[in-house]
Backbone atoms as SQL, in Angstrom:
CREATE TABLE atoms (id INTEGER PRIMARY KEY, chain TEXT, resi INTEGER, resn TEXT, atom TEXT, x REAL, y REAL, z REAL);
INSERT INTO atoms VALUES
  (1, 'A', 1, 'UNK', 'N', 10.518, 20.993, -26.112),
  (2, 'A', 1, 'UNK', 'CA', 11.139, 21.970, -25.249),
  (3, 'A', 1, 'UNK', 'C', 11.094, 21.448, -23.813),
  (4, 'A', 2, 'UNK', 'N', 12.245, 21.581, -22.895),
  (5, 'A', 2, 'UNK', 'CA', 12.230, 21.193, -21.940),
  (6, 'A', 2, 'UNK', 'C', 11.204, 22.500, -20.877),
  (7, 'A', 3, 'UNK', 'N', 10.843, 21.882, -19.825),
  (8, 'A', 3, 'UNK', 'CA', 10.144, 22.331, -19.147),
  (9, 'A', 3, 'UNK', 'C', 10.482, 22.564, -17.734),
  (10, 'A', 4, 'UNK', 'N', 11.347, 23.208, -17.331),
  (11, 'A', 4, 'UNK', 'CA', 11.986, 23.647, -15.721),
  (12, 'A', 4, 'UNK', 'C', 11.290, 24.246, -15.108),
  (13, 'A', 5, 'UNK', 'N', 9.753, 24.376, -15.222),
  (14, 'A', 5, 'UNK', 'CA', 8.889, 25.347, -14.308),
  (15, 'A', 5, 'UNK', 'C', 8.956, 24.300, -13.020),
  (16, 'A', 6, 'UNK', 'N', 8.569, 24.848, -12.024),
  (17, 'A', 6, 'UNK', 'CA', 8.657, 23.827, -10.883),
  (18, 'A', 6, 'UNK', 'C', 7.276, 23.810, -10.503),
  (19, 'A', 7, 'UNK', 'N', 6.682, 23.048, -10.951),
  (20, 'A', 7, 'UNK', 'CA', 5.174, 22.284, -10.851),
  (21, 'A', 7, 'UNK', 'C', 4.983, 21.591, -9.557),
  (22, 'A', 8, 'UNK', 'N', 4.047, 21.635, -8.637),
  (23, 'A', 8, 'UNK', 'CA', 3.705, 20.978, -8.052),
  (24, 'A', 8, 'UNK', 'C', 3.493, 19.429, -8.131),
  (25, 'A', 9, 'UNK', 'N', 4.038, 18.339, -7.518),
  (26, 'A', 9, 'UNK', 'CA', 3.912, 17.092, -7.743),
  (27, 'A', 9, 'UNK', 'C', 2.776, 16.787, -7.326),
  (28, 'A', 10, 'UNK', 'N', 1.689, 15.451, -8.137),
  (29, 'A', 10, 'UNK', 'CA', 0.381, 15.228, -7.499),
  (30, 'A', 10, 'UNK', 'C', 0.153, 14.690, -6.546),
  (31, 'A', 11, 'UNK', 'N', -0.718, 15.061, -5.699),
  (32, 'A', 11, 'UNK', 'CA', -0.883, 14.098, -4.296),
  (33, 'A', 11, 'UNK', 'C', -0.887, 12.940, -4.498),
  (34, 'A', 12, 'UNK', 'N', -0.645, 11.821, -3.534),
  (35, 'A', 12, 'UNK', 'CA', -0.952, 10.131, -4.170),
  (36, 'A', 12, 'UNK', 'C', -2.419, 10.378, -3.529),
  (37, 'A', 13, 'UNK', 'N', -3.090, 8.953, -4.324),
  (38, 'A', 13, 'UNK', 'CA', -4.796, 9.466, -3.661),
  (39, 'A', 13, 'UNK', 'C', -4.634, 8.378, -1.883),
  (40, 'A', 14, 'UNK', 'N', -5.629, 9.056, -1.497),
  (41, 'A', 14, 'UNK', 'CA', -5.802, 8.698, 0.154),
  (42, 'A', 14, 'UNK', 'C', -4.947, 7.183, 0.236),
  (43, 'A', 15, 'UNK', 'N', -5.932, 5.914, -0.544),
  (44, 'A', 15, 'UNK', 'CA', -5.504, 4.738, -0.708),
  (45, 'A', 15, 'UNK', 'C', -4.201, 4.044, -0.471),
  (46, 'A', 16, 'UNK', 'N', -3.654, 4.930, -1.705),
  (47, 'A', 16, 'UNK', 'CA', -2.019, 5.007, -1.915),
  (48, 'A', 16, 'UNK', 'C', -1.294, 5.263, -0.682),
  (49, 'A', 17, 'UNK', 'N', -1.642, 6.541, 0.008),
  (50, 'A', 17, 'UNK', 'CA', -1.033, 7.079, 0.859),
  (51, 'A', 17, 'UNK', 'C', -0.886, 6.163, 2.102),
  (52, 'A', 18, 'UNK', 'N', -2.160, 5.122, 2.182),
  (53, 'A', 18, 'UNK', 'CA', -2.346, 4.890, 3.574),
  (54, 'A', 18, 'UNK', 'C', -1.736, 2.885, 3.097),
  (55, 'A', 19, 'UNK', 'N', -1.378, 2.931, 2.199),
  (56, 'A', 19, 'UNK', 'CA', -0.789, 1.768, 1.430),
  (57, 'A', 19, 'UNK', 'C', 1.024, 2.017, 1.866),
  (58, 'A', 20, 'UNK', 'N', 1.294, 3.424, 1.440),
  (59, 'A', 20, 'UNK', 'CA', 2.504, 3.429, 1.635),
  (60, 'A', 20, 'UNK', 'C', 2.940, 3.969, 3.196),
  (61, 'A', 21, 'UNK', 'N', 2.215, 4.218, 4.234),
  (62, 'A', 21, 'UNK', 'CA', 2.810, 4.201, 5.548),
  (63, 'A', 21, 'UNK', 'C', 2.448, 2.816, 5.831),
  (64, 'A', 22, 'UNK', 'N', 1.450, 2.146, 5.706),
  (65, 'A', 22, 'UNK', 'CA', 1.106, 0.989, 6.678),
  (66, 'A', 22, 'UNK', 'C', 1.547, -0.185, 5.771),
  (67, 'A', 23, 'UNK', 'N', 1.881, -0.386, 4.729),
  (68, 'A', 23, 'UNK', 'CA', 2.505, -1.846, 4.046),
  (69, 'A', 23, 'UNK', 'C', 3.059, -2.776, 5.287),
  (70, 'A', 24, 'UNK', 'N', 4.118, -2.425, 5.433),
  (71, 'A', 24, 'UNK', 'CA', 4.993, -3.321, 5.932),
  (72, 'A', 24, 'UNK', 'C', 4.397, -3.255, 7.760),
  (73, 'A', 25, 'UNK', 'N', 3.729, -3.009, 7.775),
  (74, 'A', 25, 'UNK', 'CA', 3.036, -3.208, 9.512),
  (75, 'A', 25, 'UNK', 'C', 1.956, -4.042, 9.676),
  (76, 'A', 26, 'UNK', 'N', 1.288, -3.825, 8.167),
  (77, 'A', 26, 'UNK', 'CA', 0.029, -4.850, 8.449),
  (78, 'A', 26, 'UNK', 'C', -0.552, -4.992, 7.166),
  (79, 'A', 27, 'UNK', 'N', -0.606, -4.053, 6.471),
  (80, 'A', 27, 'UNK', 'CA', -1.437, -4.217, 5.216),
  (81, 'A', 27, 'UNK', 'C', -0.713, -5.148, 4.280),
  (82, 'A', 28, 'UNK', 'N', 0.677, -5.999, 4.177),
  (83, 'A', 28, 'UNK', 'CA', 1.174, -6.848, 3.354),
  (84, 'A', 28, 'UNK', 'C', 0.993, -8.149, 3.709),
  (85, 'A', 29, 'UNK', 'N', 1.012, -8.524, 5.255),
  (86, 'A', 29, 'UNK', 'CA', 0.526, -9.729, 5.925),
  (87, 'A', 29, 'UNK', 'C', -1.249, -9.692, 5.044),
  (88, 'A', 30, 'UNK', 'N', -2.230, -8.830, 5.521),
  (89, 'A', 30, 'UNK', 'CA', -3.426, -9.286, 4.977),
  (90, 'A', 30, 'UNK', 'C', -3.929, -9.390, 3.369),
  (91, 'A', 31, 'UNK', 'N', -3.413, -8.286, 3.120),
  (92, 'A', 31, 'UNK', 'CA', -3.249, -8.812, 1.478),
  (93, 'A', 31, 'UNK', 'C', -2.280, -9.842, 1.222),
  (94, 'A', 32, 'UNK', 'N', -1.597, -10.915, 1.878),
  (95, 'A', 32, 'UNK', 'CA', -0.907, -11.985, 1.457),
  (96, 'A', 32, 'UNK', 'C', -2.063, -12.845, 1.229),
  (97, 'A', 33, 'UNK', 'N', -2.939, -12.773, 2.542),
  (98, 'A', 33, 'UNK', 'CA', -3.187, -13.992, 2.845),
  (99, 'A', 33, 'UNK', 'C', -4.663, -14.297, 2.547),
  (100, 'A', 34, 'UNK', 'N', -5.142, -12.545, 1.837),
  (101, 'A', 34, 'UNK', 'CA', -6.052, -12.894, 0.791),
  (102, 'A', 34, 'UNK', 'C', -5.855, -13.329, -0.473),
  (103, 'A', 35, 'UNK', 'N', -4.934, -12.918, -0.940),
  (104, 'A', 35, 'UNK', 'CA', -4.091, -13.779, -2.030),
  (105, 'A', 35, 'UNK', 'C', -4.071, -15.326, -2.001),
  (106, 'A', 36, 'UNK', 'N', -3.837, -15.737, -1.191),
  (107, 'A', 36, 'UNK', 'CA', -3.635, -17.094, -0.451),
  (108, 'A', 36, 'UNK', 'C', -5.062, -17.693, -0.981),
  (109, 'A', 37, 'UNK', 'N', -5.948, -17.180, -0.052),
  (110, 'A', 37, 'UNK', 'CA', -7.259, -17.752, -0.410),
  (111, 'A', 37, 'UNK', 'C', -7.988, -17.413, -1.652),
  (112, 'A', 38, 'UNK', 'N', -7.435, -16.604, -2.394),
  (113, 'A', 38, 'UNK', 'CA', -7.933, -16.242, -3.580),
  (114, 'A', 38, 'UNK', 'C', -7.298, -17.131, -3.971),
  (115, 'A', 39, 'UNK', 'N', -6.237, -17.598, -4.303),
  (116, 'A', 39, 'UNK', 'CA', -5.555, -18.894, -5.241),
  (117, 'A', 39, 'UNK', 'C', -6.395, -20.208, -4.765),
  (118, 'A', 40, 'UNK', 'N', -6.445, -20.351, -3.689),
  (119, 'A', 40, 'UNK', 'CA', -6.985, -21.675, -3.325),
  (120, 'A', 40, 'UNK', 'C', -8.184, -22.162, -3.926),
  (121, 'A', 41, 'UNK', 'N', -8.981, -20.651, -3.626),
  (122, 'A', 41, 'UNK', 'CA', -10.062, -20.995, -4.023),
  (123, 'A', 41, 'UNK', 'C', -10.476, -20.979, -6.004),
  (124, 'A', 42, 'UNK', 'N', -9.497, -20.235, -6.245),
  (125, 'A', 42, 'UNK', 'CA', -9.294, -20.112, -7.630),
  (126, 'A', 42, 'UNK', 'C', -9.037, -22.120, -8.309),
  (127, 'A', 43, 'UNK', 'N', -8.292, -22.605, -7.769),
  (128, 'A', 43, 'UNK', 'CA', -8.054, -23.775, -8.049),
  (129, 'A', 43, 'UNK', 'C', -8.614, -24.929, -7.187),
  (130, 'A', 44, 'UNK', 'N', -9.561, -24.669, -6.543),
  (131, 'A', 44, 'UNK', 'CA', -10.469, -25.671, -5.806),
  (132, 'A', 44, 'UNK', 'C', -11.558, -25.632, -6.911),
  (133, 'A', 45, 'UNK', 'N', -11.943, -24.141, -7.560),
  (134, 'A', 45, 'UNK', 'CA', -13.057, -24.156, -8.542),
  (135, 'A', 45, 'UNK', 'C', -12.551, -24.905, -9.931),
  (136, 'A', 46, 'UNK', 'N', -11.599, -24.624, -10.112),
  (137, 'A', 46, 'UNK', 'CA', -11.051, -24.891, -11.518),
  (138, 'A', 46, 'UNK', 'C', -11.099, -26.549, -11.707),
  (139, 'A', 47, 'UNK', 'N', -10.608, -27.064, -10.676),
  (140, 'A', 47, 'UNK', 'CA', -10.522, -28.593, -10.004),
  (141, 'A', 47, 'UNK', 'C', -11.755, -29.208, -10.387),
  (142, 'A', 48, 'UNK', 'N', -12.606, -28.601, -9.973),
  (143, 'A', 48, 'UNK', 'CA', -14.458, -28.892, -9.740),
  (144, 'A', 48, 'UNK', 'C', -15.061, -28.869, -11.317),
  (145, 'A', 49, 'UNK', 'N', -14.959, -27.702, -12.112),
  (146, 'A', 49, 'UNK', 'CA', -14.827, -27.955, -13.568),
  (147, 'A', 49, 'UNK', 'C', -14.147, -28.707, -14.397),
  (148, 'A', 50, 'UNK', 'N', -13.583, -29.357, -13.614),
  (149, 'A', 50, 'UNK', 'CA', -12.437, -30.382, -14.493),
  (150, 'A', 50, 'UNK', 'C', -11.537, -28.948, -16.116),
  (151, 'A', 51, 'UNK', 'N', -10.928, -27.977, -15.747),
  (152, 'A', 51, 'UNK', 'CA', -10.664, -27.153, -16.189),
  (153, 'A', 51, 'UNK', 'C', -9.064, -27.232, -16.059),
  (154, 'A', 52, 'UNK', 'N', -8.714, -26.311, -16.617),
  (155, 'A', 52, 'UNK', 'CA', -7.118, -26.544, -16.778),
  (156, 'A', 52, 'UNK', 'C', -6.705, -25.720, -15.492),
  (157, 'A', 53, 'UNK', 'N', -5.783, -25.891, -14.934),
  (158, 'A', 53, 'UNK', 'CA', -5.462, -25.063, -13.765),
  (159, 'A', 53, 'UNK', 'C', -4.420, -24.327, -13.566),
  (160, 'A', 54, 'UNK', 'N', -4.691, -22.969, -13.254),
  (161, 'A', 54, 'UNK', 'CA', -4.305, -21.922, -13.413),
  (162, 'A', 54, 'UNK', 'C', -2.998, -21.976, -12.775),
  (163, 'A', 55, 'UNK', 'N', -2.119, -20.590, -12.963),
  (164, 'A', 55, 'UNK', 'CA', -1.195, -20.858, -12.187),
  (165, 'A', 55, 'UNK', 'C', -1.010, -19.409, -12.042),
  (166, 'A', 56, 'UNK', 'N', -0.144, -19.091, -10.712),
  (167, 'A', 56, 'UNK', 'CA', -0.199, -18.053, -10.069),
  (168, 'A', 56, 'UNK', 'C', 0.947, -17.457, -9.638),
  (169, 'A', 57, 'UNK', 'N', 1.193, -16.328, -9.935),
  (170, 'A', 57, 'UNK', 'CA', 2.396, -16.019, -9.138),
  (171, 'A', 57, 'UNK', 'C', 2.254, -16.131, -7.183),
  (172, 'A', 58, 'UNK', 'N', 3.112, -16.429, -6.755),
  (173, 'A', 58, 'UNK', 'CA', 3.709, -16.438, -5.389),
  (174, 'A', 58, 'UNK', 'C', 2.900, -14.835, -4.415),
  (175, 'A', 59, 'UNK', 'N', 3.650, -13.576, -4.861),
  (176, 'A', 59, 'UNK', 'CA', 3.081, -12.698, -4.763),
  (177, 'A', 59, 'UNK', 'C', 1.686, -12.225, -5.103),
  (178, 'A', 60, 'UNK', 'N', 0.783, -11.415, -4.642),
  (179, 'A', 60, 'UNK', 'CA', -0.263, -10.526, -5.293),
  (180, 'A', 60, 'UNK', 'C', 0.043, -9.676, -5.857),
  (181, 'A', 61, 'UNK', 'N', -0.724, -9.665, -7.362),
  (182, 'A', 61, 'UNK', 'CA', -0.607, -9.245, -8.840),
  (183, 'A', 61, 'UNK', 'C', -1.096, -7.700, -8.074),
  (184, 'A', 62, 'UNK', 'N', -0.400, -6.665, -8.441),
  (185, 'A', 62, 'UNK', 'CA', -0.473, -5.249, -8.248),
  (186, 'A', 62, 'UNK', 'C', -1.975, -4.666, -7.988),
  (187, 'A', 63, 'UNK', 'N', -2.825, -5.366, -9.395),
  (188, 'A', 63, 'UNK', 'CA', -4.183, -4.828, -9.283),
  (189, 'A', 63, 'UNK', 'C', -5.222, -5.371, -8.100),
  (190, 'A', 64, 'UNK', 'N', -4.801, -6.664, -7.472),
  (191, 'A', 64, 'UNK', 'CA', -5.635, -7.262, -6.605),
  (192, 'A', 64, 'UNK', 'C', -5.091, -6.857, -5.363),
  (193, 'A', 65, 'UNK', 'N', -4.039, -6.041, -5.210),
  (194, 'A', 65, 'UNK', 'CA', -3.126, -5.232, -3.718),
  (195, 'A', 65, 'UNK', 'C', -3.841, -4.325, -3.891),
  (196, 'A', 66, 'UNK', 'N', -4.054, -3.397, -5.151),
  (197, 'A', 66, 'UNK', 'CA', -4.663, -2.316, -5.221),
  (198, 'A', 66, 'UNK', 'C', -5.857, -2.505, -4.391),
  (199, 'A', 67, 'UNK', 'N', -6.852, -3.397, -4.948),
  (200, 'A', 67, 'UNK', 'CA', -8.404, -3.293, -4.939),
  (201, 'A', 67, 'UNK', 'C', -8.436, -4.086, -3.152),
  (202, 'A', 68, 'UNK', 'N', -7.361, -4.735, -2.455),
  (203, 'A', 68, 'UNK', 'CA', -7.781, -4.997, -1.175),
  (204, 'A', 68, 'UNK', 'C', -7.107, -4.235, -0.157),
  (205, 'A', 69, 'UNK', 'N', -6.133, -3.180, -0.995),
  (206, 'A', 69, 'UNK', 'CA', -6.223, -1.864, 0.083),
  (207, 'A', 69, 'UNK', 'C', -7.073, -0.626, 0.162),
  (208, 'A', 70, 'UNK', 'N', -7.409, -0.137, -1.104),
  (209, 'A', 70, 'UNK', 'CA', -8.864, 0.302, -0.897),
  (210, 'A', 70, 'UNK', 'C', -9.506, 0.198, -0.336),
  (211, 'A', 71, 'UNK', 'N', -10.461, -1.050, -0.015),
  (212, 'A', 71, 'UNK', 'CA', -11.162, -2.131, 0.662),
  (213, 'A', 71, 'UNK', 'C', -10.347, -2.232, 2.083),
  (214, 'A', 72, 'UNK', 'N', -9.800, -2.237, 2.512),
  (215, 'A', 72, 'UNK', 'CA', -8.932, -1.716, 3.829),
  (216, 'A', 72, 'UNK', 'C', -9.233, -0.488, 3.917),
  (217, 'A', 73, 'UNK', 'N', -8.756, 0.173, 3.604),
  (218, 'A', 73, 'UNK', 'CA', -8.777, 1.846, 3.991),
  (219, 'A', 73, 'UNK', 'C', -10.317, 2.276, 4.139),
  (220, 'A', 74, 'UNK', 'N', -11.164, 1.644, 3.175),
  (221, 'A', 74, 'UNK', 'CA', -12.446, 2.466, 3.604),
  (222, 'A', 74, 'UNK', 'C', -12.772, 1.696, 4.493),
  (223, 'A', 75, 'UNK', 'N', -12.628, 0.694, 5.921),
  (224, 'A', 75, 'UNK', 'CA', -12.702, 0.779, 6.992),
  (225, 'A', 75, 'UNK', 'C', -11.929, 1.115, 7.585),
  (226, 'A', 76, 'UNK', 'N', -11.554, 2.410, 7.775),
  (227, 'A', 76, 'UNK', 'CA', -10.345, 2.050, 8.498),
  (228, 'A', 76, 'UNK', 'C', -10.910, 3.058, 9.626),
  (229, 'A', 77, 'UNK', 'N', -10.324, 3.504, 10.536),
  (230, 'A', 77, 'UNK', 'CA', -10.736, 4.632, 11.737),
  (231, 'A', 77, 'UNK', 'C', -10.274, 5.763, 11.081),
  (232, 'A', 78, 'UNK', 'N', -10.725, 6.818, 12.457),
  (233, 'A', 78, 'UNK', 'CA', -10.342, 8.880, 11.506),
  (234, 'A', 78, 'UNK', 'C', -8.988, 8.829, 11.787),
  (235, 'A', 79, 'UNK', 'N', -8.614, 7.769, 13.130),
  (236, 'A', 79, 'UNK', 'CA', -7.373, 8.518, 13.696),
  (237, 'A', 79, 'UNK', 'C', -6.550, 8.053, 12.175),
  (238, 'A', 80, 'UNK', 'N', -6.461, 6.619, 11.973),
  (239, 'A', 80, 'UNK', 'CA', -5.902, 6.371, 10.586),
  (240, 'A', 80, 'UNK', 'C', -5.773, 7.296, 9.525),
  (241, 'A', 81, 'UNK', 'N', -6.804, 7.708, 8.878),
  (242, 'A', 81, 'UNK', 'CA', -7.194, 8.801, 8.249),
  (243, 'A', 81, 'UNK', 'C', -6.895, 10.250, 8.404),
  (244, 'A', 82, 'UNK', 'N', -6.659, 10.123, 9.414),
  (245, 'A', 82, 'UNK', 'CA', -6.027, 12.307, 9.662),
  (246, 'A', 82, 'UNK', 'C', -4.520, 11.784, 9.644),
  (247, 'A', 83, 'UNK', 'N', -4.090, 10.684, 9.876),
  (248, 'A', 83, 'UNK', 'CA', -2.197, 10.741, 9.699),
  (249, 'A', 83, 'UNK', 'C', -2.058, 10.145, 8.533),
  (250, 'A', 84, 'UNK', 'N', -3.167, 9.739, 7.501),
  (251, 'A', 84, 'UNK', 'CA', -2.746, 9.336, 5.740),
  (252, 'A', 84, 'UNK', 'C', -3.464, 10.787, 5.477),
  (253, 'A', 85, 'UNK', 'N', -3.954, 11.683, 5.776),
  (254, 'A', 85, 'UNK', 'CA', -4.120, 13.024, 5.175),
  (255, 'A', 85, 'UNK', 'C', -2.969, 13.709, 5.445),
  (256, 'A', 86, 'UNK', 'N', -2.463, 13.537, 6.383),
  (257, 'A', 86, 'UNK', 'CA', -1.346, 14.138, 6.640),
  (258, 'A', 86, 'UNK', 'C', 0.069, 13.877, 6.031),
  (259, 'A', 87, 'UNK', 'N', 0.034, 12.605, 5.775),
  (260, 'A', 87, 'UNK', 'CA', 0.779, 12.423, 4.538),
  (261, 'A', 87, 'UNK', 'C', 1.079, 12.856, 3.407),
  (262, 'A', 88, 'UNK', 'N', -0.377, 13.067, 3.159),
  (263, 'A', 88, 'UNK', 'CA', -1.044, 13.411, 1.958),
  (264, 'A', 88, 'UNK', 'C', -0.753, 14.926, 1.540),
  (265, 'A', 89, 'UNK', 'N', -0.716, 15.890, 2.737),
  (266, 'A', 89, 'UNK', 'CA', -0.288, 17.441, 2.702),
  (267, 'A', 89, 'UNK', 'C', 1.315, 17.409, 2.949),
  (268, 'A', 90, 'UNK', 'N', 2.277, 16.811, 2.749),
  (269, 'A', 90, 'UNK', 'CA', 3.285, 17.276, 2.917),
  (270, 'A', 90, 'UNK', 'C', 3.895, 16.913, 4.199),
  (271, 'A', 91, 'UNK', 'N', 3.237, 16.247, 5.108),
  (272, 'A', 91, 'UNK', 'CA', 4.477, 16.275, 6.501),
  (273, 'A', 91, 'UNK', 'C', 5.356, 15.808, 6.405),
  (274, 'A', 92, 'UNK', 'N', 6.042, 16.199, 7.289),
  (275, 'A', 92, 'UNK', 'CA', 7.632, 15.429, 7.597),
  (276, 'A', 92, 'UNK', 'C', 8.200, 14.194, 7.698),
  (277, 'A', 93, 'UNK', 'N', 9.683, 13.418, 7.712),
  (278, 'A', 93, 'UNK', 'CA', 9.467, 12.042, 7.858),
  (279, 'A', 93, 'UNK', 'C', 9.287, 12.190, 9.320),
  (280, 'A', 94, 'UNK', 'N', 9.370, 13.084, 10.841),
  (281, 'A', 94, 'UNK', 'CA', 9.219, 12.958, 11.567),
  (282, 'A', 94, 'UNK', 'C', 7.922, 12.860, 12.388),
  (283, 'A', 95, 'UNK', 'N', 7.091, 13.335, 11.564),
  (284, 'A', 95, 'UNK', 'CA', 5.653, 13.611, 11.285),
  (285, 'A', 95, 'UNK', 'C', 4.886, 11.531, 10.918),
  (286, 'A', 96, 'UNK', 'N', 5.905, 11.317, 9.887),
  (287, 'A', 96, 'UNK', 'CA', 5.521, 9.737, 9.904),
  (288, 'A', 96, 'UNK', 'C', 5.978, 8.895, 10.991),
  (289, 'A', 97, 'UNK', 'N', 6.681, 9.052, 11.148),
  (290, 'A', 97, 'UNK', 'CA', 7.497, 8.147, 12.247),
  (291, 'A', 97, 'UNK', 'C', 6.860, 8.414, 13.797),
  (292, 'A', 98, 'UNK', 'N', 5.541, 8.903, 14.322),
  (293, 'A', 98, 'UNK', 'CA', 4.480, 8.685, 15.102),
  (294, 'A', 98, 'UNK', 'C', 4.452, 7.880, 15.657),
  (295, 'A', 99, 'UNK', 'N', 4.142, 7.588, 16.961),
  (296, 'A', 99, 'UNK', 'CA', 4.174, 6.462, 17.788),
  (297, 'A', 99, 'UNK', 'C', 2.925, 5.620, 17.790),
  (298, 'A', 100, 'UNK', 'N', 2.051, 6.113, 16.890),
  (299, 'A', 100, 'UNK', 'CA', 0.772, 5.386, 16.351),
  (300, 'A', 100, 'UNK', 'C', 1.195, 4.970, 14.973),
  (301, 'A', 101, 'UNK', 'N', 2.000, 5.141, 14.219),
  (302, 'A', 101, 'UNK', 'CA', 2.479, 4.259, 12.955),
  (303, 'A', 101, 'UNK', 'C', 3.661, 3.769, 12.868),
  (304, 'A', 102, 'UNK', 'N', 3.656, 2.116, 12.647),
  (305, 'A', 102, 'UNK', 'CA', 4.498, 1.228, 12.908),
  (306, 'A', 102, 'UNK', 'C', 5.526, 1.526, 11.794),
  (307, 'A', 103, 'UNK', 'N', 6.186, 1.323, 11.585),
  (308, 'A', 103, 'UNK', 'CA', 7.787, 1.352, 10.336),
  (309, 'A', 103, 'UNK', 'C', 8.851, 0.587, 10.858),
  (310, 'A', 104, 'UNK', 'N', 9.449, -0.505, 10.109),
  (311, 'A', 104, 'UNK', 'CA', 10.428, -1.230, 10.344),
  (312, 'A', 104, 'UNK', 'C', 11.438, -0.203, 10.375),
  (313, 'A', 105, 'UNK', 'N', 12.569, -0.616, 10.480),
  (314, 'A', 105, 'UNK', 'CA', 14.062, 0.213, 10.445),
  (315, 'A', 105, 'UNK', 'C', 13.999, 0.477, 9.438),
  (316, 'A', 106, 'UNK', 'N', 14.048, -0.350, 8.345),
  (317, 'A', 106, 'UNK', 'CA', 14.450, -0.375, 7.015),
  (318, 'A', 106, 'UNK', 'C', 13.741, 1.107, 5.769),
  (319, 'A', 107, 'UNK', 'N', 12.234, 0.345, 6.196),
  (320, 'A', 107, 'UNK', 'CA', 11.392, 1.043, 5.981),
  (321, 'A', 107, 'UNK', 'C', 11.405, 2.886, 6.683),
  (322, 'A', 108, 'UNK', 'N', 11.552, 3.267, 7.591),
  (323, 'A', 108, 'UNK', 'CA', 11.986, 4.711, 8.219),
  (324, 'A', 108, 'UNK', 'C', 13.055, 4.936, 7.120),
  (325, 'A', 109, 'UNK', 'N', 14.240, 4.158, 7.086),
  (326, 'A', 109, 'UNK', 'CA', 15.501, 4.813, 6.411),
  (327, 'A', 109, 'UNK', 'C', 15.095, 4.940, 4.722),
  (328, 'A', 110, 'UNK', 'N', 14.257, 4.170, 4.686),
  (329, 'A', 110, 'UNK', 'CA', 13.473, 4.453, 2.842),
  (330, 'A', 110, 'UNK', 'C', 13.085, 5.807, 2.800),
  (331, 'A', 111, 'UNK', 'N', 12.558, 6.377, 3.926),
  (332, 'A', 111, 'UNK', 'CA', 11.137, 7.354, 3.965),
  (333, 'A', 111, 'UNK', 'C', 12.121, 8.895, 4.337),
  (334, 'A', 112, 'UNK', 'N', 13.243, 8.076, 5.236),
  (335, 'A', 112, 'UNK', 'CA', 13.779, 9.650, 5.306),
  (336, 'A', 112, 'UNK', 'C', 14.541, 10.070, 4.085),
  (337, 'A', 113, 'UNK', 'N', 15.201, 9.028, 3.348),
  (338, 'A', 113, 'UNK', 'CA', 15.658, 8.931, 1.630),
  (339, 'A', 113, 'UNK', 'C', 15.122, 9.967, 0.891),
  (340, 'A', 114, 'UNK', 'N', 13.722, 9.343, 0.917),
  (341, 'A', 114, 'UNK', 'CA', 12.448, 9.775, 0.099),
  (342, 'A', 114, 'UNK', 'C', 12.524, 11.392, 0.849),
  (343, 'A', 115, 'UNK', 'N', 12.269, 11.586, 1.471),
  (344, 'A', 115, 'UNK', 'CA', 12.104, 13.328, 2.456),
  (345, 'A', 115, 'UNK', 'C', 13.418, 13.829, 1.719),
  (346, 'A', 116, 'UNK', 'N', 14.309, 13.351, 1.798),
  (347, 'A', 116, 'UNK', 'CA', 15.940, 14.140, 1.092),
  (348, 'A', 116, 'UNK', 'C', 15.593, 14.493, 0.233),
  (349, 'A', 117, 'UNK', 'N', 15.225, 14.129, -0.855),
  (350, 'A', 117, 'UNK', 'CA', 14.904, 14.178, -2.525),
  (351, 'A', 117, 'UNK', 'C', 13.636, 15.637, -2.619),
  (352, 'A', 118, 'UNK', 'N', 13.114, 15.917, -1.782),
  (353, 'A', 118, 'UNK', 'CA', 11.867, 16.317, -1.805),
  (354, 'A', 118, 'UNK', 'C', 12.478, 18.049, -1.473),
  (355, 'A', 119, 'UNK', 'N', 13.381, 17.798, -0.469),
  (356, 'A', 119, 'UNK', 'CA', 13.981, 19.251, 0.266),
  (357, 'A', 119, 'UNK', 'C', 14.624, 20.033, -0.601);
């Protein structure tokens, strides 16, 4: 049976939230470039075992973005933290678009997309 009740959608958790305003400002540069050194060092060891050597995608594999934005976010400051809670409750795309959170062009025109769908 189909189900048309209109359910509340789930919050994304803090992480997520503060993954999807800040990606493209800063959090994709540093998770690159732990990636980076995670491969290196992945195949400097492998090298050293005389082991077969791995191979890697270009990008960071979803679960290792996951686990070094986490690891981001729980340092992060309150001010950070009260505008990914605020995310988190529903604000506006005008509400994101803050002169304390960076967004490419591209990225804003994703987010006000995303706000259409929601109204």
């Amino acid at each position: 049976m189909l189900d048309l009740s209109a359910k509340q959608p789930k919050k994304h958790q803090d992480w997520q939230a503060y993954s999807h305003l800040y990606w493209n400002g800063k959090l994709k540069q540093e998770v690159q470039g732990e990636w980076d050194a995670h491969k290196k060092t992945m195949l400097e060891k492998a090298a050293t075992e005389n082991a077969k050597l791995p191979t890697f995608p270009d990008g960071a594999p979803l679960s290792f973005r996951n686990k070094v934005v986490q690891r981001l976010f729980a340092t992060e400051s309150p001010k950070v933290r009260d505008e990914v809670e605020k995310f988190r409750n529903g604000s506006t795309v005008a509400d994101k678009l803050d002169k304390d959170v960076t967004m490419d062009e591209e990225e804003a025109e994703r987010a006000a997309k995303a706000q259409q769908y929601h109204e």
